[in-house]
mmCIF file of the N, C-alpha and C atoms, coordinates in Angstrom:
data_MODEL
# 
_entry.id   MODEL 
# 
loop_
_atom_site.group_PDB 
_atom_site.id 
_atom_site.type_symbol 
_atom_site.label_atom_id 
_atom_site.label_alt_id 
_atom_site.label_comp_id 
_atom_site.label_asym_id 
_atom_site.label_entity_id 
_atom_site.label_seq_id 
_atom_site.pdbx_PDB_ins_code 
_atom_site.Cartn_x 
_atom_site.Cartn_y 
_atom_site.Cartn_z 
_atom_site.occupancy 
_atom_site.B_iso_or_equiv 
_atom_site.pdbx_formal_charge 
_atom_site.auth_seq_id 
_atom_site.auth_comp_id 
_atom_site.auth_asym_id 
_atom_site.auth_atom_id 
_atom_site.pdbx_PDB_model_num 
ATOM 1   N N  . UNK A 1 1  ? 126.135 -22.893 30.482 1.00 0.00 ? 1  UNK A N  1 
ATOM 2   C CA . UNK A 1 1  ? 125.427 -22.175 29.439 1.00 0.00 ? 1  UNK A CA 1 
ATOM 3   C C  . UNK A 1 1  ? 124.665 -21.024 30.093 1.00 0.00 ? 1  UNK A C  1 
ATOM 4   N N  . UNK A 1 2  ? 124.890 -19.975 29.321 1.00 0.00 ? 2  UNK A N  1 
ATOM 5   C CA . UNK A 1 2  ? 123.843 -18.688 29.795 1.00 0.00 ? 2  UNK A CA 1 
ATOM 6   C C  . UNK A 1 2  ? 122.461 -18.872 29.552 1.00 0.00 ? 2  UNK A C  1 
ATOM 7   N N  . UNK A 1 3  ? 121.811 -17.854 29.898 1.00 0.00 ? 3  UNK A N  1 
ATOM 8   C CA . UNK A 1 3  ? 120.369 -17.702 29.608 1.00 0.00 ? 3  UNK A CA 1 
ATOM 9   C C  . UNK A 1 3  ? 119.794 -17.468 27.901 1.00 0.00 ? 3  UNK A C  1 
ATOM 10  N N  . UNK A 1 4  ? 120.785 -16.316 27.682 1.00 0.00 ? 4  UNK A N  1 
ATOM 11  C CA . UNK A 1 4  ? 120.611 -15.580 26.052 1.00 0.00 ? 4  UNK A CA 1 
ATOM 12  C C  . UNK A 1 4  ? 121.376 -17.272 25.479 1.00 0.00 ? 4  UNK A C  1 
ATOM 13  N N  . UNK A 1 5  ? 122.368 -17.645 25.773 1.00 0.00 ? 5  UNK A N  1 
ATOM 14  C CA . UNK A 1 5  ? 122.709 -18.869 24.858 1.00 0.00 ? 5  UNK A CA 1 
ATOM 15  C C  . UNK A 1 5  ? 121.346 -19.791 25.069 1.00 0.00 ? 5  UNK A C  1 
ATOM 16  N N  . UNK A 1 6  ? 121.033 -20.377 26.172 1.00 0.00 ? 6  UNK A N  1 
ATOM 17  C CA . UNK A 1 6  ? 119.662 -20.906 26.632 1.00 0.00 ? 6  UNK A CA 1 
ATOM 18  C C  . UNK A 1 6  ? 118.552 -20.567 25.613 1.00 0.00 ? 6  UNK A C  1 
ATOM 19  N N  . UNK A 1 7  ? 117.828 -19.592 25.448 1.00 0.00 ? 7  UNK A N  1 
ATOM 20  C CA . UNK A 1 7  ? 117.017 -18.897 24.624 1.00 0.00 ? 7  UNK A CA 1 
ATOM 21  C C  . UNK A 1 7  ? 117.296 -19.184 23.272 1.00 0.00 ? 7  UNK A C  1 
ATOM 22  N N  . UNK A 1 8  ? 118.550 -18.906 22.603 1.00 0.00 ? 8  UNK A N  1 
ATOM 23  C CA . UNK A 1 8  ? 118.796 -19.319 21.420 1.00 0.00 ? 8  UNK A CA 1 
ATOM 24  C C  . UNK A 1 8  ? 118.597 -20.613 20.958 1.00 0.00 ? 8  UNK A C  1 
ATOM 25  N N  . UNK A 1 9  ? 119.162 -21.570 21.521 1.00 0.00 ? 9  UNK A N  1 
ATOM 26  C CA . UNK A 1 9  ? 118.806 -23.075 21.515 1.00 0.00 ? 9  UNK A CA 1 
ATOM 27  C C  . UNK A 1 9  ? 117.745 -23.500 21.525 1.00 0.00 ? 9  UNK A C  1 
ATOM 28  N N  . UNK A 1 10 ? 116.606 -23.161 22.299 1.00 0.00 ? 10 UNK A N  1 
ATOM 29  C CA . UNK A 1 10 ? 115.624 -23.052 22.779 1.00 0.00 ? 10 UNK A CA 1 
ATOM 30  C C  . UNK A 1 10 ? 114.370 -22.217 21.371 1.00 0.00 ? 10 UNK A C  1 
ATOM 31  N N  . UNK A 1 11 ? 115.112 -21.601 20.675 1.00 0.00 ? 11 UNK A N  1 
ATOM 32  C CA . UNK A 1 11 ? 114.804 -20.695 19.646 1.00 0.00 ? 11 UNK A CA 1 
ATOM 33  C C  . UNK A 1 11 ? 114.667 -21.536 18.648 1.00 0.00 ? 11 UNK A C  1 
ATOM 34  N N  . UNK A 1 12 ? 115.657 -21.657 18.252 1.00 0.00 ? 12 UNK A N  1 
ATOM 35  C CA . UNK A 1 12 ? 116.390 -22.358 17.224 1.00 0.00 ? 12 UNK A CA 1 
ATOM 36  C C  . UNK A 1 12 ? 115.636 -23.715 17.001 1.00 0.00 ? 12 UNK A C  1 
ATOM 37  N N  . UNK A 1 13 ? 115.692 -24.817 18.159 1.00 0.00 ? 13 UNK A N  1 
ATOM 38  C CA . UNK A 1 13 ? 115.182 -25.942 18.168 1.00 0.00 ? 13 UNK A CA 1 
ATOM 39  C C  . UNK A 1 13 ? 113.341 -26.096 17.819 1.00 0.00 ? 13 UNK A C  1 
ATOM 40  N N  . UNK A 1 14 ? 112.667 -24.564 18.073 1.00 0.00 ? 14 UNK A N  1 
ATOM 41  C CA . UNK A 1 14 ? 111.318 -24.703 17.804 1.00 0.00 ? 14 UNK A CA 1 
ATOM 42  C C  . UNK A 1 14 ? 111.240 -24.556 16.563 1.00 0.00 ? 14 UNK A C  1 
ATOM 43  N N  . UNK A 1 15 ? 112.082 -23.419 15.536 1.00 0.00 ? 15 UNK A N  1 
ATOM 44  C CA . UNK A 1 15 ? 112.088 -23.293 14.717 1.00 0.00 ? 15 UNK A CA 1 
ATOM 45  C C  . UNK A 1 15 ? 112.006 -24.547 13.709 1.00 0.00 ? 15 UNK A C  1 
ATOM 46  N N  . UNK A 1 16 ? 113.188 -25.495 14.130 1.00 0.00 ? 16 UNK A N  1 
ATOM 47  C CA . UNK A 1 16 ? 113.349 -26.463 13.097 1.00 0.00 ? 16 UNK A CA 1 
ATOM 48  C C  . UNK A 1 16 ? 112.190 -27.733 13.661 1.00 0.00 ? 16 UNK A C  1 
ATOM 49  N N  . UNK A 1 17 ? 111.991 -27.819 15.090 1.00 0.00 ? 17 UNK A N  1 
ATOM 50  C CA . UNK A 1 17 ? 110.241 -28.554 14.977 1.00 0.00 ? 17 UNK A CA 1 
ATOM 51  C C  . UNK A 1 17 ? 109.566 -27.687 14.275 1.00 0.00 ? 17 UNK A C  1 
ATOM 52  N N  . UNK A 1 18 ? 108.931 -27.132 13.847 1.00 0.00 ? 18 UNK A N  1 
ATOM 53  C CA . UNK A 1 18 ? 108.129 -26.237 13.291 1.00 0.00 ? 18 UNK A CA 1 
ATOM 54  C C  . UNK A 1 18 ? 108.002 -26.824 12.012 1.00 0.00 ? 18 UNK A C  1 
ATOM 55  N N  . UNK A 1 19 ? 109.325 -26.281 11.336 1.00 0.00 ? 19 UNK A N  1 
ATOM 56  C CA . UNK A 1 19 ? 109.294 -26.494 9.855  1.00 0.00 ? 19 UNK A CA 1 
ATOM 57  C C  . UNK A 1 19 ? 109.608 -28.180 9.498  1.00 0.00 ? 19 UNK A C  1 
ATOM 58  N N  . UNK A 1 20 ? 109.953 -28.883 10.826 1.00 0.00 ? 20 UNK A N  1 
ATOM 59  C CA . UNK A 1 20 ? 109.525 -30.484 10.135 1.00 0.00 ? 20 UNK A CA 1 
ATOM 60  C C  . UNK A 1 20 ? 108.364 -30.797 10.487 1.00 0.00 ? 20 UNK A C  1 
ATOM 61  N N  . UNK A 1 21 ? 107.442 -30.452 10.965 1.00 0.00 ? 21 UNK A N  1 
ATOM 62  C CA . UNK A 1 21 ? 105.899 -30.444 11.376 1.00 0.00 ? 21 UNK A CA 1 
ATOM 63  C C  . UNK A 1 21 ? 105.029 -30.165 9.846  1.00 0.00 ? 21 UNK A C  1 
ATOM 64  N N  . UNK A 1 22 ? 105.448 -28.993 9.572  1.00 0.00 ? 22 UNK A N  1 
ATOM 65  C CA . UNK A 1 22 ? 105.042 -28.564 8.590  1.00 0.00 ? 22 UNK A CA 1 
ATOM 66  C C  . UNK A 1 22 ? 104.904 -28.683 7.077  1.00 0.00 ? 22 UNK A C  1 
ATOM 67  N N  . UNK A 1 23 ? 106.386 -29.481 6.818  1.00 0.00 ? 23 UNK A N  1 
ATOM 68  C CA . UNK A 1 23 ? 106.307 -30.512 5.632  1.00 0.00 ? 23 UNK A CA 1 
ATOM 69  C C  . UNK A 1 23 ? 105.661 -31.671 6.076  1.00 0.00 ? 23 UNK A C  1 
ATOM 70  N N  . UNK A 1 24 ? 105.731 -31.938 7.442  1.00 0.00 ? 24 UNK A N  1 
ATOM 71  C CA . UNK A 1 24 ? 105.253 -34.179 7.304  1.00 0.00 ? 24 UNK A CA 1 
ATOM 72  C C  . UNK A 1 24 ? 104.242 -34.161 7.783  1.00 0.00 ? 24 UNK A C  1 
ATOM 73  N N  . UNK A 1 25 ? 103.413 -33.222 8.716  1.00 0.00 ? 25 UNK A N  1 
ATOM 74  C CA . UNK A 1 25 ? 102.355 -33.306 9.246  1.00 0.00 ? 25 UNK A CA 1 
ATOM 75  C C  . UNK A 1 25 ? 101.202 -32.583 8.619  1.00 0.00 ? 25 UNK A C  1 
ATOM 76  N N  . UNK A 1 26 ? 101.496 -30.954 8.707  1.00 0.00 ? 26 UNK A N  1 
ATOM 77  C CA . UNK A 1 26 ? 100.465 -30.070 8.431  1.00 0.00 ? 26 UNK A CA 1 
ATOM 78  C C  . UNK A 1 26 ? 101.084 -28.955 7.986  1.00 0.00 ? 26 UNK A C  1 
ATOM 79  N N  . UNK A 1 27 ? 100.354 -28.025 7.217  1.00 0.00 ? 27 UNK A N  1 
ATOM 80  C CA . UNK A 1 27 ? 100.917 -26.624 7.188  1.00 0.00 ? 27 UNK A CA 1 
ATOM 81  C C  . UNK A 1 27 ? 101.026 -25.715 7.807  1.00 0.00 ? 27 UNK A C  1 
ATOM 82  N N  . UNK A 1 28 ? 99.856  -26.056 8.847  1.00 0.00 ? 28 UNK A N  1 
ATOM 83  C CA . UNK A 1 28 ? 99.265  -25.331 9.425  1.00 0.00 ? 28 UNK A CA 1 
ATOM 84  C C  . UNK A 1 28 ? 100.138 -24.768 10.832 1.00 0.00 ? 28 UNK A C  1 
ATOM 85  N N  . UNK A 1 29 ? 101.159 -25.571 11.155 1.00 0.00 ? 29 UNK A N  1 
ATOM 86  C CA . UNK A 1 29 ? 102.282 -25.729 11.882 1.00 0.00 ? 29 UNK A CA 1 
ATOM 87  C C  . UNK A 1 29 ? 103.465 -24.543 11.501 1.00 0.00 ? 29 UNK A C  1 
ATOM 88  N N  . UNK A 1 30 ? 102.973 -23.802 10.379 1.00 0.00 ? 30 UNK A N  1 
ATOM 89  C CA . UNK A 1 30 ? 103.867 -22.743 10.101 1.00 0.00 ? 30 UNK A CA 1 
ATOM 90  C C  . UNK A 1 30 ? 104.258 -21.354 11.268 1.00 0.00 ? 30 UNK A C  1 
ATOM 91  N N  . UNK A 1 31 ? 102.920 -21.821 11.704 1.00 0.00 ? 31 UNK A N  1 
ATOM 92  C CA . UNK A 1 31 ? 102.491 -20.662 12.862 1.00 0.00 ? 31 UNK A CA 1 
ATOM 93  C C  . UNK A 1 31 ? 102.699 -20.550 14.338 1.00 0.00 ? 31 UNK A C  1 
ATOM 94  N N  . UNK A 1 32 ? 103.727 -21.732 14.307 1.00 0.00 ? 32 UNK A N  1 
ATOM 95  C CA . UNK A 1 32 ? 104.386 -21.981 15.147 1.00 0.00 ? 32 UNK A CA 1 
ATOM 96  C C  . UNK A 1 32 ? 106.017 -21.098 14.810 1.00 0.00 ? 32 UNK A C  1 
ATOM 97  N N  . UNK A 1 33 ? 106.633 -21.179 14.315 1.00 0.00 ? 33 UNK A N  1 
ATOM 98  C CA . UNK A 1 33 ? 107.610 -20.095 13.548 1.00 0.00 ? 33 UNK A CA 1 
ATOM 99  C C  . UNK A 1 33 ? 107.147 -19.011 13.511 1.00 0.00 ? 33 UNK A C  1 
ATOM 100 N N  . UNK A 1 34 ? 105.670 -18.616 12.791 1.00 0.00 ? 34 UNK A N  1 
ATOM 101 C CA . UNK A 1 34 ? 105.275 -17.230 13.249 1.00 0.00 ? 34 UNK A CA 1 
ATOM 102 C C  . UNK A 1 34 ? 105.360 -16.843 14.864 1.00 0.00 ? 34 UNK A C  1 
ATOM 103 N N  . UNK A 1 35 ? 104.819 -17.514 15.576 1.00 0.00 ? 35 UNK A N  1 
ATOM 104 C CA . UNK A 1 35 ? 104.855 -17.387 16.714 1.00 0.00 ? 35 UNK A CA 1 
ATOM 105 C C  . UNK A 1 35 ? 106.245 -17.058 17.721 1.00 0.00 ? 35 UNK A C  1 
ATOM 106 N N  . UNK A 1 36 ? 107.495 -18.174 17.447 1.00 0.00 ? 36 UNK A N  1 
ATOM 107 C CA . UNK A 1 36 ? 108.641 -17.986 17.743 1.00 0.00 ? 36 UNK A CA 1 
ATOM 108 C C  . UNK A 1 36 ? 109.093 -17.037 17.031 1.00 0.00 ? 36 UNK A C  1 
ATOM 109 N N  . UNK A 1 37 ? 108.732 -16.111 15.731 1.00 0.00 ? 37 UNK A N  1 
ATOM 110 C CA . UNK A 1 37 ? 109.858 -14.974 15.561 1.00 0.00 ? 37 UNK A CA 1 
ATOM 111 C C  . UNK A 1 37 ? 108.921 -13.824 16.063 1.00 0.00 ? 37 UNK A C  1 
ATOM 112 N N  . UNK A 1 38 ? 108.068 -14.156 16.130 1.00 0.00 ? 38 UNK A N  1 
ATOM 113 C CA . UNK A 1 38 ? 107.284 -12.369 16.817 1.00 0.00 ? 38 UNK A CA 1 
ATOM 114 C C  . UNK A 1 38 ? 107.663 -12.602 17.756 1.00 0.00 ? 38 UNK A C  1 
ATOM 115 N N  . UNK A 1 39 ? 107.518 -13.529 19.000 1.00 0.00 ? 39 UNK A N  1 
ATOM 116 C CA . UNK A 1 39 ? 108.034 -13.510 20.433 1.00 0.00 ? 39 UNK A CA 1 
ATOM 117 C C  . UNK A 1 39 ? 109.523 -13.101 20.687 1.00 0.00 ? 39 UNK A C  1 
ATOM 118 N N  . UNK A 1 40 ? 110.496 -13.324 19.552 1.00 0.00 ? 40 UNK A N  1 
ATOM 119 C CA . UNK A 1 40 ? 111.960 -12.881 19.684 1.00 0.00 ? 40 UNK A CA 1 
ATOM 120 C C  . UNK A 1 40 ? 111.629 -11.479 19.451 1.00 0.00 ? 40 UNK A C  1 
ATOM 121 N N  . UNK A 1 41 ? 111.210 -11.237 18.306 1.00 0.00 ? 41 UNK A N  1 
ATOM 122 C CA . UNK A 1 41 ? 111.230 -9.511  18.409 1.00 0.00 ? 41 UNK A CA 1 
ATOM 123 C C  . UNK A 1 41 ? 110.578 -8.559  19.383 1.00 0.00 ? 41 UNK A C  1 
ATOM 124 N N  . UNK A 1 42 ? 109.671 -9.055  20.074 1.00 0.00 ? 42 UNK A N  1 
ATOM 125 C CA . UNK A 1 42 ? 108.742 -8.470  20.813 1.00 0.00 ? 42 UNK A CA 1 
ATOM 126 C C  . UNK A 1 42 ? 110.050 -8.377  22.193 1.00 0.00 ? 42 UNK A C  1 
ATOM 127 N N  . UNK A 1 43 ? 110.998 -9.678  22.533 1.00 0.00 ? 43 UNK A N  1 
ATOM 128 C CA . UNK A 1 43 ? 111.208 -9.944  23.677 1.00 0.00 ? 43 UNK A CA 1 
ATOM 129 C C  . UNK A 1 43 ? 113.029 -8.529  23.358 1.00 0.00 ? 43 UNK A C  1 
ATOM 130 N N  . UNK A 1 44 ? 113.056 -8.545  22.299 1.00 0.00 ? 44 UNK A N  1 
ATOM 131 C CA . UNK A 1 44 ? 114.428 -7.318  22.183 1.00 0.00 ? 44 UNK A CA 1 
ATOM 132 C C  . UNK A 1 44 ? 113.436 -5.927  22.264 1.00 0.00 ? 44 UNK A C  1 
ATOM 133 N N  . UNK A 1 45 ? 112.513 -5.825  22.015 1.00 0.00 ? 45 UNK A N  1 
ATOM 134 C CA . UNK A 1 45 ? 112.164 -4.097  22.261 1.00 0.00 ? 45 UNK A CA 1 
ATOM 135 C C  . UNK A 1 45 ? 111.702 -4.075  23.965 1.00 0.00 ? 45 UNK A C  1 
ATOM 136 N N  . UNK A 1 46 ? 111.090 -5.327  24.282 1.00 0.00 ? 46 UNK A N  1 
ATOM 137 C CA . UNK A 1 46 ? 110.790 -4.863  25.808 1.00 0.00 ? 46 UNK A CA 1 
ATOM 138 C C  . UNK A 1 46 ? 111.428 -5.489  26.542 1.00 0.00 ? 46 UNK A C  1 
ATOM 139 N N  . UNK A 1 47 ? 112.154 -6.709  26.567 1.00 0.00 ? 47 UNK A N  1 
ATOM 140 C CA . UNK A 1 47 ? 113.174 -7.339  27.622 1.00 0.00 ? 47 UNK A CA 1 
ATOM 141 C C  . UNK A 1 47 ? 112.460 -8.496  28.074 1.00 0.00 ? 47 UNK A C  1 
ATOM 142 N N  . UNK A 1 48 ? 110.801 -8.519  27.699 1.00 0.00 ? 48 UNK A N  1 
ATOM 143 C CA . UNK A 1 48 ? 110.287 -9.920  28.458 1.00 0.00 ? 48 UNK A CA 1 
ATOM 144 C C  . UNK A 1 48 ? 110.244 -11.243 27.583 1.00 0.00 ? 48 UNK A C  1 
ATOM 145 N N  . UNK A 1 49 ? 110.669 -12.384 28.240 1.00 0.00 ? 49 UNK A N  1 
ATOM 146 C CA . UNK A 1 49 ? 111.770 -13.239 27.446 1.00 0.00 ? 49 UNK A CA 1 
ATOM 147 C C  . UNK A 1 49 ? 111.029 -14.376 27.788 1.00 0.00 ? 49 UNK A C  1 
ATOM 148 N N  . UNK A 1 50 ? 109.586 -15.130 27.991 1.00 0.00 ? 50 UNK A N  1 
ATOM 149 C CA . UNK A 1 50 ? 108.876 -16.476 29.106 1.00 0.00 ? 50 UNK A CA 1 
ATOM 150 C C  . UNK A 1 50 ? 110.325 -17.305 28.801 1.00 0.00 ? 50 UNK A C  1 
ATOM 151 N N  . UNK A 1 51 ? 110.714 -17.573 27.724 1.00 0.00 ? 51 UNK A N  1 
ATOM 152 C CA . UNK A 1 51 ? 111.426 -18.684 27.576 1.00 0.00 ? 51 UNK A CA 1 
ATOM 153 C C  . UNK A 1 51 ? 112.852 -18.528 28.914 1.00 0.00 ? 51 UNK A C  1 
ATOM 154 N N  . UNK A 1 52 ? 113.008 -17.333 28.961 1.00 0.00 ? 52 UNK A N  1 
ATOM 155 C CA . UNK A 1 52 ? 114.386 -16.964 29.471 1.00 0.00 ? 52 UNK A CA 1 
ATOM 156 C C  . UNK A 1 52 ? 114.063 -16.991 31.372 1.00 0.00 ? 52 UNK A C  1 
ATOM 157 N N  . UNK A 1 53 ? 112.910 -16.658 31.380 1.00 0.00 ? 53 UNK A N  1 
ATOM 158 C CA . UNK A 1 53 ? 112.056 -17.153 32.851 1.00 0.00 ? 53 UNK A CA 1 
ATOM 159 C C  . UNK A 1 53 ? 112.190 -18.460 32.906 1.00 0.00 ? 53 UNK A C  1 
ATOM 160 N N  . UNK A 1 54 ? 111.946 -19.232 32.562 1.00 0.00 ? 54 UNK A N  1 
ATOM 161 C CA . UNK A 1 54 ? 111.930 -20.754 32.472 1.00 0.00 ? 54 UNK A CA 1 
ATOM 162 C C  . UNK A 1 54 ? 113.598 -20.998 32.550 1.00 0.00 ? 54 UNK A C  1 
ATOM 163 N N  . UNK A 1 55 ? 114.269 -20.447 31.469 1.00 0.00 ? 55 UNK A N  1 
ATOM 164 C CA . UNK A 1 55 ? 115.609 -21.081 31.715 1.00 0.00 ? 55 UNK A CA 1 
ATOM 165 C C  . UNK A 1 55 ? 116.290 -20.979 32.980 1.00 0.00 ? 55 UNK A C  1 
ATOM 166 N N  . UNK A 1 56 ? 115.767 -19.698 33.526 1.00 0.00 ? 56 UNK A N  1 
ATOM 167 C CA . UNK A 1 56 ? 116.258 -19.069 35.130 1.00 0.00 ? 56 UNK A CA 1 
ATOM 168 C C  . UNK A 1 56 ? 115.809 -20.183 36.078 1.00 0.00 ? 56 UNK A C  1 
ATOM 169 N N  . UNK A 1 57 ? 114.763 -20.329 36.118 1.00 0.00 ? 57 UNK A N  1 
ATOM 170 C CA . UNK A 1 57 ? 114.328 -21.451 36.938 1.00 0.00 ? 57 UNK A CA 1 
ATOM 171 C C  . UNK A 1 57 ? 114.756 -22.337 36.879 1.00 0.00 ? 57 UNK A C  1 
ATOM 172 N N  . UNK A 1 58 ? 115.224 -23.021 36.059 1.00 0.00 ? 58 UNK A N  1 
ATOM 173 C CA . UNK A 1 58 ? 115.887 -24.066 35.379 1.00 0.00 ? 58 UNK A CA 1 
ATOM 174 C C  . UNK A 1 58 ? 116.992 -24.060 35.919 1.00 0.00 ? 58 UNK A C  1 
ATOM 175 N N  . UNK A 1 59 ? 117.755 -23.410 36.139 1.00 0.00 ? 59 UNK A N  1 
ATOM 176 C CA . UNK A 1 59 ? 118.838 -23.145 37.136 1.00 0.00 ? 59 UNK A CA 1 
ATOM 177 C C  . UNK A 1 59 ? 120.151 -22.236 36.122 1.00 0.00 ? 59 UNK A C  1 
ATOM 178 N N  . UNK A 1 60 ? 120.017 -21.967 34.951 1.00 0.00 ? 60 UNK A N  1 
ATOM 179 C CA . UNK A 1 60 ? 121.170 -21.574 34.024 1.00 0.00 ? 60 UNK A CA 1 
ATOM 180 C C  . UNK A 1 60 ? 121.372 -20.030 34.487 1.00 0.00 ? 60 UNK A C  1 
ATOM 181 N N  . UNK A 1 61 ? 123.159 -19.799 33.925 1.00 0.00 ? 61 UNK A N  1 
ATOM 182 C CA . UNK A 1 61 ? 123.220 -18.270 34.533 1.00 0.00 ? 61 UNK A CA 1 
ATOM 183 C C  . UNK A 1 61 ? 122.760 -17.256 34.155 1.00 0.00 ? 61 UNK A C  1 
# 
């Protein structure tokens, strides 16, 4: 698995913790999704990716 595939998964999977947090726990957990889609957009205009640092380390290509 690549890094950008890495990231997506990695994307994806907070997203849907998020929104089951958010029906069974709290609402307040929405802002966690806020959080994961500003960090995707932020990480396509400038290239800095933490998640994609981590996956590197992690050992993926």
């Amino acid at each position: 698995m690549t890094v950008d595939n890495g990231v997506r998964v990695v994307a994806g999977c907070m997203l849907l913790l998020s929104l089951i947090l958010t029906a069974w726990v709290h609402p307040g957990f929405v802002w966690l999704s806020v959080f994961v889609g500003v960090n995707l957009i932020q990480s396509a205009f400038t290239g800095f990716c933490p998640a994609a640092l981590l996956l590197k380390r992690l050992g993926l290509k």
